[in-house]
N, C-alpha and C positions, 0 to 999 in steps of 0.2 A: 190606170187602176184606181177603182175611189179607195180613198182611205175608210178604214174601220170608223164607225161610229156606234153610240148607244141609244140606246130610249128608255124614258123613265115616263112611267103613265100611273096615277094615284088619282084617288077620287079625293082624297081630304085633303083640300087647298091649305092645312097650316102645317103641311107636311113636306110638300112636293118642292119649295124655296129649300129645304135645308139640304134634302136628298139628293136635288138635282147639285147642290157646291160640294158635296162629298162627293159625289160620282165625278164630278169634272176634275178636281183635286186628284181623287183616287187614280184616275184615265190619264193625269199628265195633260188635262183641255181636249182631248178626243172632241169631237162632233157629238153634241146632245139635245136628239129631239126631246122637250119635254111636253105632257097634254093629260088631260083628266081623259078623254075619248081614248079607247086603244086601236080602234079602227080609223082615226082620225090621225092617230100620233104615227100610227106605222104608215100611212099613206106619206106621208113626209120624209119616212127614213128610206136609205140607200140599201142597195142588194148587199151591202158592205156591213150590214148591222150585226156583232159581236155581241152584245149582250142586250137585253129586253129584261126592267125592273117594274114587275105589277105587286097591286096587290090582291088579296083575296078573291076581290070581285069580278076578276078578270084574270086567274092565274089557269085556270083550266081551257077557256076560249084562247089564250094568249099563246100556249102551248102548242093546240092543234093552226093554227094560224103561221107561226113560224117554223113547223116542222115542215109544210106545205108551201111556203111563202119565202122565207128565213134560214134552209136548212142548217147555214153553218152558223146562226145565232142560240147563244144561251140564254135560259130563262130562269130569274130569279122571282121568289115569290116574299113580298114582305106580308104576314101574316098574323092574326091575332092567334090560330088554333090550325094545327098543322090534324087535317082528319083521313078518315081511309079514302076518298077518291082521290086526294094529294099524292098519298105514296103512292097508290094502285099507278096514277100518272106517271110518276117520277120512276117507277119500274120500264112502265111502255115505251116512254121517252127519252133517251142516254142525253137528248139536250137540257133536261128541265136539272137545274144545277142544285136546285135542293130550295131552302126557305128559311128567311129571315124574321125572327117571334121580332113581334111589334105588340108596346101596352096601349094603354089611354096616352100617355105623352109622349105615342113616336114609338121609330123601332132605334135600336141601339145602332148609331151612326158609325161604331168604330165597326163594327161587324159586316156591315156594309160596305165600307171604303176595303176592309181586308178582302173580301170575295168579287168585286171592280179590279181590285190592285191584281189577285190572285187569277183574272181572265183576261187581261190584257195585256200580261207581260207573264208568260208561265216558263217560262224560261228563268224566273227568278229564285232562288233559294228558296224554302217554306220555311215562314218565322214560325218560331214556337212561342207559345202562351207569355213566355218571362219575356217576349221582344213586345209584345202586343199591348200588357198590361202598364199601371202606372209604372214610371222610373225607380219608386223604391220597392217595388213590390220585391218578396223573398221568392227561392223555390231552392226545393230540395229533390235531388235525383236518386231513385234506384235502379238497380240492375240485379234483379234476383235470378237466382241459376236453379234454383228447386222449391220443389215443393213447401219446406217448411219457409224458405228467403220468401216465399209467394204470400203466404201466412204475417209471416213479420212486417213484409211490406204494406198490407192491409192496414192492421194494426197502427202502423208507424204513421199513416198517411191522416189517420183519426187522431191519433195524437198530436203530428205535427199542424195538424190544418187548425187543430183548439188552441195550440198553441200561439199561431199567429192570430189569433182575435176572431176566428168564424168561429159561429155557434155550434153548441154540439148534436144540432139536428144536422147541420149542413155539413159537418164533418162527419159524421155518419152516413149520410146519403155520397161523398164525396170516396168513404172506403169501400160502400158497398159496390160503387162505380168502378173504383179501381182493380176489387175482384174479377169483376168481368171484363176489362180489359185485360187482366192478366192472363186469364185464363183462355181468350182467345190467341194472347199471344205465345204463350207457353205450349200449351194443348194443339190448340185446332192448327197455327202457323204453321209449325217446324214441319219439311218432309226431305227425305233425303235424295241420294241423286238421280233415282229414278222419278221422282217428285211426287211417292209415296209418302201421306201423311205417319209421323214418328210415334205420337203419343195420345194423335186424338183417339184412337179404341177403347179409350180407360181413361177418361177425366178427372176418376176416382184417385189411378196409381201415382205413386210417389216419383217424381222423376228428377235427374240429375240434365241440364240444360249442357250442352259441349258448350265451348266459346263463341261459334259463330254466330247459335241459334239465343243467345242472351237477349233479352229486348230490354227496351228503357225504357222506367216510369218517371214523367218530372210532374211534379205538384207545383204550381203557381198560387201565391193569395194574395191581392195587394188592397186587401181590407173592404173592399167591394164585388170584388170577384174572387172565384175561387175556378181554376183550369188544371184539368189535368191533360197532359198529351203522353202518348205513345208512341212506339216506333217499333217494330220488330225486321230483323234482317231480311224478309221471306215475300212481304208486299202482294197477298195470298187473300185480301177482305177486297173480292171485288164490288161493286156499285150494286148490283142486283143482291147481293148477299146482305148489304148495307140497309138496303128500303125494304126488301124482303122482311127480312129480322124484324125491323122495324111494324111493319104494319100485321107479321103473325101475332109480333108480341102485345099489340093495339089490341088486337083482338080477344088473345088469350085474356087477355086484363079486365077485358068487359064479358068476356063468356061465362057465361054457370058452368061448366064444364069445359077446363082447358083440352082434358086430353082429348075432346073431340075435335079440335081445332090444331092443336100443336103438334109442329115438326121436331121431336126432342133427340134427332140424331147429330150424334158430333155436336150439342150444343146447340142446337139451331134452334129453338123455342121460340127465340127472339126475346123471351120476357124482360131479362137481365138487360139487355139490349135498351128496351124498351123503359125500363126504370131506369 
């Protein structure tokens, strides 16, 4: 049986040295084809190939290539600008594993090594934000049960995050974030044991969470980042519901008219999502 290997294919040669020693690092030394060609570099790799890292220019041919070629390979896209044929993609394809923002100097290597770490070894725990970030970074957890704890937590998340030295644009943007996480997990999650949903009919109404269906918010800032993560009991946001949202809400954002465009049932708008 060959062993699992990678491939990492970039056109900007002052990029591809650092990505290919995160990826080897990340992988534990896996087999890594590396090459500016993507027809070139998979011509090299093994029916064994695990994960495929392109970027832009190649993230859509690289796709229909290994779903044909590759089936059991994932594909990672490092990108400057994540647009609608990207999600439309990443809806068609349960292989395309999503996309990595990259500026002028590079894409963020820690994010990369977590999504390598997190496809080669998925039988591992999932770190959360406060394992990922610097060693001193703070965070602070809630567990709201209702409606108004859903309010305070908002609140408390703008507070706390200006508190730890982020700006108070990015601490706004960081509560309005975590509105919308709450609310899908409060709201849209919970159903009970016919695996009817409990609360989403009324987004509006007040509600009282039992113990089970409690989810947790943690705030991460370690003066460069700021992460928020989630977790609800219910594991109920599947992958198409994910890119979906995503790319109505893309939409919605650029149209003169959302409601000709937007799904606003249960939430689904994507817009929130989407900010």
């Amino acid at each position: 049986m060959t062993p699992p290997q990678l491939a990492l294919c970039l056109r900007e040669p002052e990029w591809i040295e650092d990505a290919a020693r995160v990826m080897s690092a990340a992988s534990s030394g896996l087999e890594l084809q590396v090459g500016h060609d993507l027809l070139a570099t998979l011509e090299r790799t093994a029916p064994s190939l695990q994960l495929l890292v392109v970027d832009e220019h190649d993230l859509l041919d690289a796709v229909q290539i290994t779903s044909e070629s590759f089936p059991e390979a994932w594909v990672l896209g490092l990108v400057e600008q994540v647009d609608d044929a990207m999600l439309a993609a990443a809806l068609r394809h349960p292989r395309l594993l999503g996309f990595v923002a990259r500026t002028e100097r590079g894409p963020r290597y820690w994010e990369l090594g977590y999504l390598v770490r997190r496809t080669v070894t998925p039988q591992q725990p999932v770190p959360g934000s406060h394992e990922l970030l610097s060693w001193g970074a703070s965070s602070v957890t809630f567990r709201p049960r209702t409606t108004r704890d859903r309010d305070q937590t908002v609140q408390a998340v703008e507070l706390v995050a200006t508190r730890f030295g982020m700006s108070r644009r990015a601490a706004a943007m960081a509560a309005d974030a975590s509105h919308e996480l709450l609310m899908n997990a409060m709201y849209d999650a919970p159903v009970d044991s016919a695996g009817r949903p409990r609360y989403a009919g009324d987004r509006q109404a007040q509600i009282v969470l039992q113990d089970h269906e409690i989810p947790t918010l943690r705030l991460t800032v370690d003066g460069a980042h700021l992460a928020l993560d989630i977790s609800d009991p219910f594991g109920r946001l599947p992958r198409h519901k994910v890119f979906g949202g995503l790319l109505r809400g893309r939409t919605g954002a650029v149209a003169t008219s959302g409601s000709a465009v937007l799904d606003e049932s249960h939430g689904g708008a994507g817009l929130g999502m989407f900010n």
